[in-house]
PDB file of N, CA, C, O and CB in Angstrom:
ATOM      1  N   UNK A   1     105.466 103.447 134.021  1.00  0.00           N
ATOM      2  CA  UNK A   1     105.634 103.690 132.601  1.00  0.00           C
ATOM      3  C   UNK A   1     106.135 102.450 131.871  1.00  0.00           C
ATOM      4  O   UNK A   1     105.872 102.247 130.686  1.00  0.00           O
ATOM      5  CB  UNK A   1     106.588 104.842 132.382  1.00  0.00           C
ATOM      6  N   UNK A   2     106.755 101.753 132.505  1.00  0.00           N
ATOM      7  CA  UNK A   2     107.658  99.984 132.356  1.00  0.00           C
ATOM      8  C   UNK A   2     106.243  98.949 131.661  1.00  0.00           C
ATOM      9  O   UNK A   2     106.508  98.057 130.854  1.00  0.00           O
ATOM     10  CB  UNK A   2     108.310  99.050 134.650  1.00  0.00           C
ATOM     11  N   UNK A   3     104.773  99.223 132.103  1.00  0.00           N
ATOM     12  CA  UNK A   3     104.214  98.522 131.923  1.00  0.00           C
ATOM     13  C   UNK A   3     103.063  99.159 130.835  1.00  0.00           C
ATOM     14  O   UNK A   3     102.073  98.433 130.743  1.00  0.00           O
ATOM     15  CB  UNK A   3     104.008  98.014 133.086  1.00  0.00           C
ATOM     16  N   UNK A   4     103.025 100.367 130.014  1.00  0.00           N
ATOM     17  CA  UNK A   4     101.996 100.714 129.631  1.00  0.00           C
ATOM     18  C   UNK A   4     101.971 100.067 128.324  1.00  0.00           C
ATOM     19  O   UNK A   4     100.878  99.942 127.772  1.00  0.00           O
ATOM     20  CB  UNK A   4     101.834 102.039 129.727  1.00  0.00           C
ATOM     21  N   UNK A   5     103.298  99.528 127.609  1.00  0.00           N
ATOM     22  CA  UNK A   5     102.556  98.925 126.224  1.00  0.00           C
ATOM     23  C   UNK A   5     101.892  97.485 126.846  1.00  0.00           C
ATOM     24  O   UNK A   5     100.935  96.979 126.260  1.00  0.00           O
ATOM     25  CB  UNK A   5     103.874  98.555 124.713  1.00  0.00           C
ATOM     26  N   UNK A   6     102.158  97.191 127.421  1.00  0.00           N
ATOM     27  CA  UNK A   6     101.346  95.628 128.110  1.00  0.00           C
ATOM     28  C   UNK A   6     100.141  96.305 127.916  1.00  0.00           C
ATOM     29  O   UNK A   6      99.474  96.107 126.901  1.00  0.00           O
ATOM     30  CB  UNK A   6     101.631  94.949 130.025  1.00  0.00           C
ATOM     31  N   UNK A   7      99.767  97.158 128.870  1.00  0.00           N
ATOM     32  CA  UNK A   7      98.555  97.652 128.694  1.00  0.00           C
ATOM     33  C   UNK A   7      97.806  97.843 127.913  1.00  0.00           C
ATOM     34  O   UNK A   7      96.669  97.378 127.826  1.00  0.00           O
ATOM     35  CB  UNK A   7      98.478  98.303 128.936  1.00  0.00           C
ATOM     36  N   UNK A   8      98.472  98.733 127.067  1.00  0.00           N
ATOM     37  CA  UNK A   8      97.484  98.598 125.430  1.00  0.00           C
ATOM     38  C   UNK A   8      97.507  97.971 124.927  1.00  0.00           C
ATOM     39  O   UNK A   8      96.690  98.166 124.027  1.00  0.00           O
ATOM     40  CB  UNK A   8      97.469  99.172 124.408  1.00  0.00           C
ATOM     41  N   UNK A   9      98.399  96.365 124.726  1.00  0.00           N
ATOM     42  CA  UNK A   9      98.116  95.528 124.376  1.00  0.00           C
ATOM     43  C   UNK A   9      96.984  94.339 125.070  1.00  0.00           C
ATOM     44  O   UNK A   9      96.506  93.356 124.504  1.00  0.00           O
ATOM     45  CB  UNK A   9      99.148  95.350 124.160  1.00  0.00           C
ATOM     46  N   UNK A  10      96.787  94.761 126.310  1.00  0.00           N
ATOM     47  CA  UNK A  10      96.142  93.458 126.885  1.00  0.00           C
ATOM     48  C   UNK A  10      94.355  94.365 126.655  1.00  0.00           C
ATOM     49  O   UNK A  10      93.335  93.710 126.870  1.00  0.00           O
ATOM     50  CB  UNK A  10      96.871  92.913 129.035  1.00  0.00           C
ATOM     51  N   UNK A  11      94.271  95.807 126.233  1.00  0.00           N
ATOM     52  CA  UNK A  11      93.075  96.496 125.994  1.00  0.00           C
ATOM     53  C   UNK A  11      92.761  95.908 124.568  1.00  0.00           C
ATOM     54  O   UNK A  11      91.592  95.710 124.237  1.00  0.00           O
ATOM     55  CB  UNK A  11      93.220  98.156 126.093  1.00  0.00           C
ATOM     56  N   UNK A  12      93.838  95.624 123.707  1.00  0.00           N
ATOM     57  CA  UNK A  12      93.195  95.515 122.413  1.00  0.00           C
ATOM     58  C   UNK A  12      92.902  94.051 122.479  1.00  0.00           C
ATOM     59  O   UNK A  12      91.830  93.818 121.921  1.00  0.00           O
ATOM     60  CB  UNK A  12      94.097  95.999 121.113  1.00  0.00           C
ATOM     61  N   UNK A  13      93.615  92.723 123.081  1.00  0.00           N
ATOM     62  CA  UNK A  13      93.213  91.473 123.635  1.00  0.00           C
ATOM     63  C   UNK A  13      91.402  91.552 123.930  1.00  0.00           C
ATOM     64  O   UNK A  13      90.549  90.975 123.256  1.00  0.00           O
ATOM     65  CB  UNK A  13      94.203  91.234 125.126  1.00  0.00           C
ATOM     66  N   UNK A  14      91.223  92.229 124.845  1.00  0.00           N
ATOM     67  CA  UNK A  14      90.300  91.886 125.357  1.00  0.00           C
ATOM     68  C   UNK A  14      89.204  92.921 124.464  1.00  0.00           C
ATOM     69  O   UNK A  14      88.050  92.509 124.576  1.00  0.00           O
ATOM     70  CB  UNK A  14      90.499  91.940 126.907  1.00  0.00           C
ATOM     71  N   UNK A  15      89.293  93.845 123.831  1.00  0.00           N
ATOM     72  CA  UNK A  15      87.963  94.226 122.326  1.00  0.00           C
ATOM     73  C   UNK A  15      88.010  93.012 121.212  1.00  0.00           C
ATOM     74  O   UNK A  15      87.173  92.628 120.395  1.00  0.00           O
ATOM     75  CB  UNK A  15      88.494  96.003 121.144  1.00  0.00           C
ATOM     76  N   UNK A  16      89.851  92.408 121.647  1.00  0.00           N
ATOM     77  CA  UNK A  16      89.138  90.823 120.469  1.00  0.00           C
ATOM     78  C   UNK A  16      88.420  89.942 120.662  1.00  0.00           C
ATOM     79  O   UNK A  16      87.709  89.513 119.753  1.00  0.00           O
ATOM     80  CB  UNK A  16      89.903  89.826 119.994  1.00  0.00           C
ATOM     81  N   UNK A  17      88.400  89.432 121.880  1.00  0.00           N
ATOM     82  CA  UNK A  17      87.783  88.516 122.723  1.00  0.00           C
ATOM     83  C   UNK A  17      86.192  89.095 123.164  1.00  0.00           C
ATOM     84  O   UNK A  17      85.245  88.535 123.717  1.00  0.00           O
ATOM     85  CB  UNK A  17      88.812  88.304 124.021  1.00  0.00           C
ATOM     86  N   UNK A  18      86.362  90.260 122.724  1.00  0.00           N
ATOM     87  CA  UNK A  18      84.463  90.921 122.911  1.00  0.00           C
ATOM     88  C   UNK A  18      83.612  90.914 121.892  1.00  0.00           C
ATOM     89  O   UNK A  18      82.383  90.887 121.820  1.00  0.00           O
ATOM     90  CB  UNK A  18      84.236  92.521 123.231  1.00  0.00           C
ATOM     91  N   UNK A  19      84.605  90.946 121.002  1.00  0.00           N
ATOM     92  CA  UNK A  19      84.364  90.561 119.762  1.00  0.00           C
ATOM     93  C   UNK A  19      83.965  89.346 118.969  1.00  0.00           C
ATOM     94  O   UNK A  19      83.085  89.142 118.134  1.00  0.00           O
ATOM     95  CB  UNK A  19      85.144  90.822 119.406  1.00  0.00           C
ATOM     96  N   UNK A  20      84.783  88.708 119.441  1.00  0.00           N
ATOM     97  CA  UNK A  20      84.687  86.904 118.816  1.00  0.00           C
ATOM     98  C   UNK A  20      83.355  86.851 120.020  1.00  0.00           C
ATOM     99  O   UNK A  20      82.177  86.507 119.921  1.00  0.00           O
ATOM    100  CB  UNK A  20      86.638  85.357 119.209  1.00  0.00           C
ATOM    101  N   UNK A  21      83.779  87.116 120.604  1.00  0.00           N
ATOM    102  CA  UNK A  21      82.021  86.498 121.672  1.00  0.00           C
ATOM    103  C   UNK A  21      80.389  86.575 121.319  1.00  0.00           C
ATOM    104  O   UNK A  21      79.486  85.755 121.482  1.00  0.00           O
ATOM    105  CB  UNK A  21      81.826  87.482 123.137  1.00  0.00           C
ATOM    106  N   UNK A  22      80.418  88.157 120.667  1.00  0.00           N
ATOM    107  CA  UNK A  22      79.993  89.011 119.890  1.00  0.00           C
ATOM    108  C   UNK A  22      79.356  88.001 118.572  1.00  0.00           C
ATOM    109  O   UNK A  22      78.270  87.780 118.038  1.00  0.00           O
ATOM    110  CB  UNK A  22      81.207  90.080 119.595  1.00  0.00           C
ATOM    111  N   UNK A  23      80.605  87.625 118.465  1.00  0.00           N
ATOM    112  CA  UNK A  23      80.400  86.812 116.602  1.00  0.00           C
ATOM    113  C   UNK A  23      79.972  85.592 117.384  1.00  0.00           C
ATOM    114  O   UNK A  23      78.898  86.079 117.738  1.00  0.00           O
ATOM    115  CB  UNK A  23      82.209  86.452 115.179  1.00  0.00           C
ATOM    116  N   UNK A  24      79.963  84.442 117.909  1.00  0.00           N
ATOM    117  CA  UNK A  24      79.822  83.633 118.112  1.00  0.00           C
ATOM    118  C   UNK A  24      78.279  83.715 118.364  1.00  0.00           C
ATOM    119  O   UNK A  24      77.523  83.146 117.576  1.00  0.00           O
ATOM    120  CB  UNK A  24      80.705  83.291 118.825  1.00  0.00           C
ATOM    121  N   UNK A  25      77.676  84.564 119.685  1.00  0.00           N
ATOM    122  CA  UNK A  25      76.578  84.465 120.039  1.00  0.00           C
ATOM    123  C   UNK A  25      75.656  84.926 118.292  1.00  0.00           C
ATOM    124  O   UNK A  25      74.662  84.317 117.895  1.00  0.00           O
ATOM    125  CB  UNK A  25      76.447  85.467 121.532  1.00  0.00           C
ATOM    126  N   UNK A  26      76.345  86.132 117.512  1.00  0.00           N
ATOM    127  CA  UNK A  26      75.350  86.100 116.543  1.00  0.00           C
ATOM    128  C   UNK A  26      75.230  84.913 115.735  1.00  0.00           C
ATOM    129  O   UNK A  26      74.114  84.571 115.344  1.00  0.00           O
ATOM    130  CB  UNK A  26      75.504  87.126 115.744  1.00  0.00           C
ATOM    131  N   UNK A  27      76.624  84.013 115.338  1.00  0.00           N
ATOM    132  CA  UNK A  27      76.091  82.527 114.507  1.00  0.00           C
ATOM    133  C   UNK A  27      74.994  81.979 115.070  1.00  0.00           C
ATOM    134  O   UNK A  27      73.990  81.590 114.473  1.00  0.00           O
ATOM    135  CB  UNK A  27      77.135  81.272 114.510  1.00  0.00           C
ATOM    136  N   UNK A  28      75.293  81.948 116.731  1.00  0.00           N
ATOM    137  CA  UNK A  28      74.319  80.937 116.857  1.00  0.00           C
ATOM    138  C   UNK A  28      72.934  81.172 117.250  1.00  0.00           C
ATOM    139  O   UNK A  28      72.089  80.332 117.557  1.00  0.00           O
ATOM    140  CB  UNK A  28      74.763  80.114 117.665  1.00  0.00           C
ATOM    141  N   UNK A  29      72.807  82.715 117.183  1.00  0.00           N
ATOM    142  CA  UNK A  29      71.186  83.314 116.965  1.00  0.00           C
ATOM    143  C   UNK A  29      70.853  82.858 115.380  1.00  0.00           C
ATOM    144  O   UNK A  29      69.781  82.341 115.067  1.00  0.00           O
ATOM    145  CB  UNK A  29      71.056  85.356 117.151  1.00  0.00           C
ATOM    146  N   UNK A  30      71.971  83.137 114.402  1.00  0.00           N
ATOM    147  CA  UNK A  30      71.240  82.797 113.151  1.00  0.00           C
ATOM    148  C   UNK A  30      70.810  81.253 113.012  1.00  0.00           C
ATOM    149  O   UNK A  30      69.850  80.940 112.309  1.00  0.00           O
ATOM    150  CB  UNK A  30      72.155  83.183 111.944  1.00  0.00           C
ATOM    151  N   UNK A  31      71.499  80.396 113.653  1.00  0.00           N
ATOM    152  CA  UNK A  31      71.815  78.840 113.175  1.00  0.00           C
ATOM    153  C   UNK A  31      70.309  78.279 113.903  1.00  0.00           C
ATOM    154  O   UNK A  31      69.567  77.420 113.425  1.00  0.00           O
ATOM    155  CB  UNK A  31      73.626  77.975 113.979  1.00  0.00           C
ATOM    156  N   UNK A  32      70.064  79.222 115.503  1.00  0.00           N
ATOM    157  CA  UNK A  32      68.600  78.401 115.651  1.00  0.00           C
ATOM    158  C   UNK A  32      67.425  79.067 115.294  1.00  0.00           C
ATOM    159  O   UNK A  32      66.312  78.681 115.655  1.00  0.00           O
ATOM    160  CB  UNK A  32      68.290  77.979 117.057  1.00  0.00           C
ATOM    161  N   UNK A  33      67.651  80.170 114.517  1.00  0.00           N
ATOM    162  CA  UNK A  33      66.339  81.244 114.388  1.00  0.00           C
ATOM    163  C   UNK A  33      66.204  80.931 112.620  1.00  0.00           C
ATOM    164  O   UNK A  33      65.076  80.762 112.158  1.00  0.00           O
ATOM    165  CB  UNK A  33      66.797  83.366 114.948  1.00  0.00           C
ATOM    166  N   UNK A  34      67.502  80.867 111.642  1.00  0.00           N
ATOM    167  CA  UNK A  34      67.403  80.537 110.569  1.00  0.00           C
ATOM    168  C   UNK A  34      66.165  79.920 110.075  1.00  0.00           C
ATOM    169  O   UNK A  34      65.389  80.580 109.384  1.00  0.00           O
ATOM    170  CB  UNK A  34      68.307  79.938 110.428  1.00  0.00           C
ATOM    171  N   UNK A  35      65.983  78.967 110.318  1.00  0.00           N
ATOM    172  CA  UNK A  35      64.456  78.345 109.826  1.00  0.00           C
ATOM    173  C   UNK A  35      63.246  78.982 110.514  1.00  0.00           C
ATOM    174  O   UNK A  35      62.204  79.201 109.896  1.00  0.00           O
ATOM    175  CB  UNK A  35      64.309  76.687 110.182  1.00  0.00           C
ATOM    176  N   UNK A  36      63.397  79.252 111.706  1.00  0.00           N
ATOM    177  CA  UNK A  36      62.065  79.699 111.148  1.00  0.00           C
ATOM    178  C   UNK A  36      62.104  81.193 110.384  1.00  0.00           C
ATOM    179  O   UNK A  36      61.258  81.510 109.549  1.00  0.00           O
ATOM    180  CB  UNK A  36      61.001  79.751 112.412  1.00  0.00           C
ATOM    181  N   UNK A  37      62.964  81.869 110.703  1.00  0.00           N
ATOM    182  CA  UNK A  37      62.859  82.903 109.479  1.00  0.00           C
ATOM    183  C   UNK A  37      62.066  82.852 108.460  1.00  0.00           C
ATOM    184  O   UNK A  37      60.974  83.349 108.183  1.00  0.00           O
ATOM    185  CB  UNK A  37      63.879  83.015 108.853  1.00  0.00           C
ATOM    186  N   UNK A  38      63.174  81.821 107.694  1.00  0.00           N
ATOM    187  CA  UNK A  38      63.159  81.132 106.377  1.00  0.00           C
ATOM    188  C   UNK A  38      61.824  80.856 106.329  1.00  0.00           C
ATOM    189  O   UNK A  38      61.205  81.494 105.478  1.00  0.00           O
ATOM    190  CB  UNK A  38      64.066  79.866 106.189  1.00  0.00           C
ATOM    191  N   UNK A  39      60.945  79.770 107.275  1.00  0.00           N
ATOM    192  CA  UNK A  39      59.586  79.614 106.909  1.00  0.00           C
ATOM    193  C   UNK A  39      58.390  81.266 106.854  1.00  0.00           C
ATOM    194  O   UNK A  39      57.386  81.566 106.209  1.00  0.00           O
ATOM    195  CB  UNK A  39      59.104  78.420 108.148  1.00  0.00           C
ATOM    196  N   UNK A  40      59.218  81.941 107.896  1.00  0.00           N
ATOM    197  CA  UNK A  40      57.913  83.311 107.601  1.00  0.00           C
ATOM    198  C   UNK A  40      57.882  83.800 106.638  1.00  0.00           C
ATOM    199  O   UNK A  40      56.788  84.140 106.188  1.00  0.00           O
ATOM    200  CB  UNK A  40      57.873  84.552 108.302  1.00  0.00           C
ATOM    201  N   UNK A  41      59.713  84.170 105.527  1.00  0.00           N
ATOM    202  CA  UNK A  41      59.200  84.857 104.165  1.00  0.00           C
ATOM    203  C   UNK A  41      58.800  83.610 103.307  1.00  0.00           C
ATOM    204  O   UNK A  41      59.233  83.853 102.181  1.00  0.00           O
ATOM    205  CB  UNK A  41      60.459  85.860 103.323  1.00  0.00           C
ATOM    206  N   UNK A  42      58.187  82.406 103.303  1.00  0.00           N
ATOM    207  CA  UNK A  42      57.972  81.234 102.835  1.00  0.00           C
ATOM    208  C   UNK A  42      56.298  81.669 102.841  1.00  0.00           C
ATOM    209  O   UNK A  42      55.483  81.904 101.949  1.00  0.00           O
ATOM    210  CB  UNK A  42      58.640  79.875 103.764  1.00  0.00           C
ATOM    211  N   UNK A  43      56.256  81.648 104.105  1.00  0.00           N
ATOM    212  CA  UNK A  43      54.523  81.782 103.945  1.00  0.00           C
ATOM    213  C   UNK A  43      54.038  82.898 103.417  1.00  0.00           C
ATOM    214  O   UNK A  43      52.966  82.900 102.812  1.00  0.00           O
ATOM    215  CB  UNK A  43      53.738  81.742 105.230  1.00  0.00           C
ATOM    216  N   UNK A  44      55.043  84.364 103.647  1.00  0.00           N
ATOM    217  CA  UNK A  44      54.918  85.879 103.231  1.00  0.00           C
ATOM    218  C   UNK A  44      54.424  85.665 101.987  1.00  0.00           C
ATOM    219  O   UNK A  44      53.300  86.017 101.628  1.00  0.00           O
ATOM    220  CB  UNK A  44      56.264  86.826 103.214  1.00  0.00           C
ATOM    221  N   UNK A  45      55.676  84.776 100.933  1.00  0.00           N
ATOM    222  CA  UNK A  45      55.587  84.925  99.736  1.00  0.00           C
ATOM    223  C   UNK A  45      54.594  83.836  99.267  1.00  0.00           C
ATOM    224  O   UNK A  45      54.156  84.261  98.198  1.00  0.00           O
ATOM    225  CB  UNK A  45      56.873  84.930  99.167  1.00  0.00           C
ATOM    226  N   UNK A  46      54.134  82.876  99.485  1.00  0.00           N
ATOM    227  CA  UNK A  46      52.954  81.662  99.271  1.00  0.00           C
ATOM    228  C   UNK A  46      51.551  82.882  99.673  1.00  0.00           C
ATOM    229  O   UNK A  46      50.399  82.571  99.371  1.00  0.00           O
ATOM    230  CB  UNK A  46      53.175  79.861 100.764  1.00  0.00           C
ATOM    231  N   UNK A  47      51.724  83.653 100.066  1.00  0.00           N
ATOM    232  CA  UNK A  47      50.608  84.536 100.215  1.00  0.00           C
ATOM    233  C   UNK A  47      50.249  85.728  99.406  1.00  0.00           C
ATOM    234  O   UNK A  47      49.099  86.124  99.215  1.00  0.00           O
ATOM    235  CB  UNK A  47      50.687  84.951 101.328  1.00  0.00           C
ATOM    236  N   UNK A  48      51.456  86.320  98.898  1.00  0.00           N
ATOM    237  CA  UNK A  48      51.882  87.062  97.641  1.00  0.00           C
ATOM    238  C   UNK A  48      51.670  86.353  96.584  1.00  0.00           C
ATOM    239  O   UNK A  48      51.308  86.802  95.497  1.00  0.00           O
ATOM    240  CB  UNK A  48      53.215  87.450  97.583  1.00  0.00           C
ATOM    241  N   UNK A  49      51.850  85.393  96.809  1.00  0.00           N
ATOM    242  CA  UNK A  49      51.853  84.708  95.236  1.00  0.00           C
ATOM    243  C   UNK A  49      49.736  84.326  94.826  1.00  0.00           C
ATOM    244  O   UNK A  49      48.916  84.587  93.945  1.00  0.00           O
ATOM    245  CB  UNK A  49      53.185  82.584  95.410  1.00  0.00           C
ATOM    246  N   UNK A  50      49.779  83.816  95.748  1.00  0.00           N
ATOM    247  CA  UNK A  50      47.976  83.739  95.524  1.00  0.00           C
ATOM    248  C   UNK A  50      46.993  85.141  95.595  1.00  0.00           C
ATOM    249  O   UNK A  50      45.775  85.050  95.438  1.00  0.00           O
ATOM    250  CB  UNK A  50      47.303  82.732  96.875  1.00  0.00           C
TER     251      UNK A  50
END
C-alpha cells in the first residue's frame, strides 16, 4: 500500500510519454508528407479551375 501513489504516478508518466511519442511521430508524418499533399489539392484545384 507504501507504494501505490508511485504507481499512479509512474501510470500517468508513461500515457505522457505515449503521448509526446504520439505527437512527435504525427509532426513528422506532416513535415515529410506536407508537400506533397499540398501539390495534390494544387493540381485538384488547377483542374477545377479549367
Amino acid at each position: 500500500m507504501l507504494f501505490a501513489k508511485k504507481e499512479k504516478g509512474q501510470g500517468l508518466v508513461e500515457y505522457a510519454l505515449i503521448l509526446v511519442l504520439v505527437a512527435i511521430v504525427v509532426i513528422a508524418a506532416l513535415t515529410i508528407l506536407g508537400p506533397i499533399i499540398g501539390n495534390v489539392f494544387t493540381k485538384i484545384n488547377t483542374g477545377l479551375a479549367n
